[in-house]
C-alpha positions in Angstrom: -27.2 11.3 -34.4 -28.1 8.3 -32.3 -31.5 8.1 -34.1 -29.4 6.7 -37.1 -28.0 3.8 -35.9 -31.8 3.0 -35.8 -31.9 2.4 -39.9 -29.9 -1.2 -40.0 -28.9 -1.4 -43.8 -26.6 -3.7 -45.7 -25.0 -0.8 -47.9 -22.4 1.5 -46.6 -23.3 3.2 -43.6 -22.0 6.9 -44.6 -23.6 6.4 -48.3 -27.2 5.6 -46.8 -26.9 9.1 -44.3 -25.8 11.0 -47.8 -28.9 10.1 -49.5 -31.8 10.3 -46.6 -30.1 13.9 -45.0 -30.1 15.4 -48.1 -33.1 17.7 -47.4 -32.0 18.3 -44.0 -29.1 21.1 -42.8 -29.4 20.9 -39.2 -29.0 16.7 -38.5 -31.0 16.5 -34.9 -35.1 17.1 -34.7 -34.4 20.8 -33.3 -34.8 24.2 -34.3 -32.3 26.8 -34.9 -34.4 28.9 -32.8 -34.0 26.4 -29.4 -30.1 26.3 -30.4 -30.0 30.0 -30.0 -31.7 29.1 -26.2 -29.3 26.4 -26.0 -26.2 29.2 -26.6 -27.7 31.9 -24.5 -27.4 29.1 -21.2 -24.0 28.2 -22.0 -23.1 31.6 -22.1 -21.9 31.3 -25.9 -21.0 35.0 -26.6 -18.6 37.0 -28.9 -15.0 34.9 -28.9 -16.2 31.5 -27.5 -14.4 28.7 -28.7 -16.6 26.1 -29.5 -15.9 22.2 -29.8 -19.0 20.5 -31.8 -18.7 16.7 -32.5 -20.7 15.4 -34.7 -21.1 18.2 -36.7 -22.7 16.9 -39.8 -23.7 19.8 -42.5 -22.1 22.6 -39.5 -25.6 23.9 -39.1 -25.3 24.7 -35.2 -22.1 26.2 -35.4 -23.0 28.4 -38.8 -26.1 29.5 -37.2 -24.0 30.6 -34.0 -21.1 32.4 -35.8 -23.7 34.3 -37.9 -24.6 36.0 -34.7 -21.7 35.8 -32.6 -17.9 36.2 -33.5 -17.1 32.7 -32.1 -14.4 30.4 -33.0 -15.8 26.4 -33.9 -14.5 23.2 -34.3 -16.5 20.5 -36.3 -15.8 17.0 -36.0 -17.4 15.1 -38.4 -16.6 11.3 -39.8 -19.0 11.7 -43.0 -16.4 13.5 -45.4 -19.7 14.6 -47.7 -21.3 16.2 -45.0 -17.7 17.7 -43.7 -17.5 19.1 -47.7 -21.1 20.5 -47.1 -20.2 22.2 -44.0 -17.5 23.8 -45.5 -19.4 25.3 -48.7 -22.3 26.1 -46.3 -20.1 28.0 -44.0 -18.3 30.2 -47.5 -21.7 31.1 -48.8 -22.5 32.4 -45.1 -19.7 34.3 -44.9 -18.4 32.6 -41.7 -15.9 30.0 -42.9 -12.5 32.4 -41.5 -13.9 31.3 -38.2 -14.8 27.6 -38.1 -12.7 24.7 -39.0 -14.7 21.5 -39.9 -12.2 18.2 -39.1 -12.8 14.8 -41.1 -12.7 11.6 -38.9 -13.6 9.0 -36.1 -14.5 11.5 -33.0 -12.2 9.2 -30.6 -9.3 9.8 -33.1 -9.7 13.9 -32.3 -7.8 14.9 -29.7 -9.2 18.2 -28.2 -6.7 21.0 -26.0 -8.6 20.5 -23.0 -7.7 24.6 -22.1 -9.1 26.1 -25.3 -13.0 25.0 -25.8 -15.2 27.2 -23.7 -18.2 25.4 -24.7 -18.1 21.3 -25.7 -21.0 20.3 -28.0 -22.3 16.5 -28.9 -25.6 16.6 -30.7 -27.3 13.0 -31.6 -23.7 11.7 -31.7 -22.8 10.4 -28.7 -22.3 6.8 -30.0 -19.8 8.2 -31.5 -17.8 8.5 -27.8 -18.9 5.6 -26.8 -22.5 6.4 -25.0 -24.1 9.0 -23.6 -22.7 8.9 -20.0 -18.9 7.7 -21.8 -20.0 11.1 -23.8 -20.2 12.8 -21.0 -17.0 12.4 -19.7 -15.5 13.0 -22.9 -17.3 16.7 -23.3 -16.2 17.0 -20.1 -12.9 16.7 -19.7 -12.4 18.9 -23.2 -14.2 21.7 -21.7 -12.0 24.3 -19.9 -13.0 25.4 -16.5 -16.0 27.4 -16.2 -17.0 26.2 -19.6 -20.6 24.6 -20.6 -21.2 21.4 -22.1 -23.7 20.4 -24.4 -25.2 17.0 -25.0 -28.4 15.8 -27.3 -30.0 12.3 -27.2 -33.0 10.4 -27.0 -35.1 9.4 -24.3 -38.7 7.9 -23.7 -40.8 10.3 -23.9 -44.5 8.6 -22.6 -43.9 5.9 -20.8 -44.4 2.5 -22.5 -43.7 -1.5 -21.5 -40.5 -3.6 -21.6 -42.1 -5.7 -24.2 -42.7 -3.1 -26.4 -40.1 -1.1 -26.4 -38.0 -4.2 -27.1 -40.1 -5.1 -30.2 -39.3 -1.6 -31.8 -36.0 -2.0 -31.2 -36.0 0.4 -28.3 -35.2 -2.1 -25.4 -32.3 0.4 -23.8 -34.2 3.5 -24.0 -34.2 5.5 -20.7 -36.4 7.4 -19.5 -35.7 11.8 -18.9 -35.2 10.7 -15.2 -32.7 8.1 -16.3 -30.9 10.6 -18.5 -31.1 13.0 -15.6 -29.5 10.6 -13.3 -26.6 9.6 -15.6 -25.7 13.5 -15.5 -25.8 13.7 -11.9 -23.3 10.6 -11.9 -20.9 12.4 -13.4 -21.1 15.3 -10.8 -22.4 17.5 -13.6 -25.6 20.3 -13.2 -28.1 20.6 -15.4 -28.0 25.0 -16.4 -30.2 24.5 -19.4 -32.4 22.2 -21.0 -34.6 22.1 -24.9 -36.8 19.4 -25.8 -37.7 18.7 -29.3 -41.9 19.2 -30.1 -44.1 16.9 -32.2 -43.4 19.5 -35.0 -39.6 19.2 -34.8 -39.5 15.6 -35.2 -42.4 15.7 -37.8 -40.3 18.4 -39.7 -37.3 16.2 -39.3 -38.4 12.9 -40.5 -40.1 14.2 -43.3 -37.0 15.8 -44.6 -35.8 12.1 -44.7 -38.7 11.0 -46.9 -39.0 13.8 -49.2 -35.0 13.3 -49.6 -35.6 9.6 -50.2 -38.6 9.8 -52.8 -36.7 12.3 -54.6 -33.4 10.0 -54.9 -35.3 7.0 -55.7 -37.0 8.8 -58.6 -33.8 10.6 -60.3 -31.3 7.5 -59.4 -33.5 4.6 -60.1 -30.4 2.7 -61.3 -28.6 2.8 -57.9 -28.0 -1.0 -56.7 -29.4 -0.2 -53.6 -32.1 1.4 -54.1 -34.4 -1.5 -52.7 -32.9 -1.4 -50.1 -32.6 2.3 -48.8 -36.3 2.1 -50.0 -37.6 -0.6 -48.1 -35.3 0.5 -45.1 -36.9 3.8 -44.7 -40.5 2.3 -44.9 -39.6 0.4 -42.5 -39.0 3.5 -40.3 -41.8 5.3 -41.3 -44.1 3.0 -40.3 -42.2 2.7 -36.9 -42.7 6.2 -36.4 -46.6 6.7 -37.0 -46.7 3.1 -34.9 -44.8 4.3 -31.9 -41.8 6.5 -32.3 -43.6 9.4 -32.9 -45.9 9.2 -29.3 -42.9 7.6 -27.5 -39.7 8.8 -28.8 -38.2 12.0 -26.8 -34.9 14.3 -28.0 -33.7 16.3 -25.8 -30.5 19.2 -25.2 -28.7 19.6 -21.8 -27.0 22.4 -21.0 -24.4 21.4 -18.0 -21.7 22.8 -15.8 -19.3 21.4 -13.7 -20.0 23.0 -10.1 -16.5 22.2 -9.0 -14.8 23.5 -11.9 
């Protein structure tokens, strides 16, 4: 998700996401509950094909093809997460109908007639940006499909000055987000916000994964760092992410399509 290019580290970038997601299943500060909202408004349904990039563990599409006999596509560059999404989806029974597909999301190339329903969760730097992410979803959905797109946002307002000293200096605000939708001629069908309790659950996966690596690998040569790294972002949080820090899900469709 976007929030990760947050945690600057000198190890390898895949490595550090391995050990601080290894509490969490579902990747983005959201509830399996909201994603169920989030498929009800883009009309997700038995035999929807479904295009999710940035997959991660497969947590969105497993929850949706345990209630609905959809076919998925994950795209996912973190091949341990792609290896988890595929033992997840065996155990829950759902792996004959989702395919999970290692590599950089600009070197997938989607049949732009097949995916009812386009799906980017917390990835979109992965495409680019959210409005190039836009356009991407977009042109791989078929016509009459939904797309779905998760990022940040500000959440209460707060100055230039110090949303540049957290690191937060291109943060827009939901109007901003709203805006970059409506430049793309899309219409907004559907939309979930994360609560204080979905980002509280969310982060705290992160440190319980982190304090329990550190104390069963304290060997690993980076240890220090992914350590001091993730105080670093704890204390960001309780200092301002937590207050102002938004996440989001759109639900869009294409009103000339």
């Amino acid at each position: 998700m976007e929030l990760t290019v947050r945690y600057g580290t000198g190890m390898d970038f895949l490595e550090f996401f391995r050990i601080v997601e290894r509490e969490r299943d579902l990747l983005n500060p959201i509830s399996q509950q909201k994603l169920a909202r989030v498929a009800a408004w883009a009309g997700v349904q038995d035999g929807t094909r479904v295009l999710d990039v940035g997959s991660g563990k497969g947590a969105m599409l497993r929850g949706w093809a345990a209630t609905w006999a959809i076919q998925g596509t994950g795209v996912e560059v973190n091949g341990a997460f792609v290896q988890e999404a595929r033992q997840r989806a065996q155990t829950a029974d759902v792996a004959a109908r989702l395919t999970f597909w290692q590599g950089a999301a600009l070197d997938f190339t989607p049949d732009p007639s097949w995916y009812d329903v386009t799906v980017c969760l917390g990835a979109t730097f992965a495409l680019g940006g959210f409005r190039e992410a836009l356009g991407w979803l977009r042109g791989a959905t078929r016509p009459g499909g939904a797309v779905v797109i998760g990022d940040v946002h500000q959440a209460l307002p707060a100055a230039a000055d110090d949303l540049a000293r957290e690191g937060w200096a291109e943060l827009p605000s939901l109007a901003d987000r709203h805006a970059q939708v409506r430049a793309e001629g899309l219409e907004v069908v559907g939309f979930a916000a994360s609560s204080p309790d979905d980002w509280d659950e969310y982060t705290s996966l992160m440190w319980q994964a982190t304090h329990r690596w550190a104390q069963t690998d304290p060997s690993h040569p980076d240890r220090a760092e992914v350590l001091r790294v993730v105080q670093e972002g704890r204390e960001r949080y309780f200092r301002f992410e937590r207050a102002h820090l938004g996440w989001g899900v759109w639900v869009l469709r294409d009103p000339a399509r």
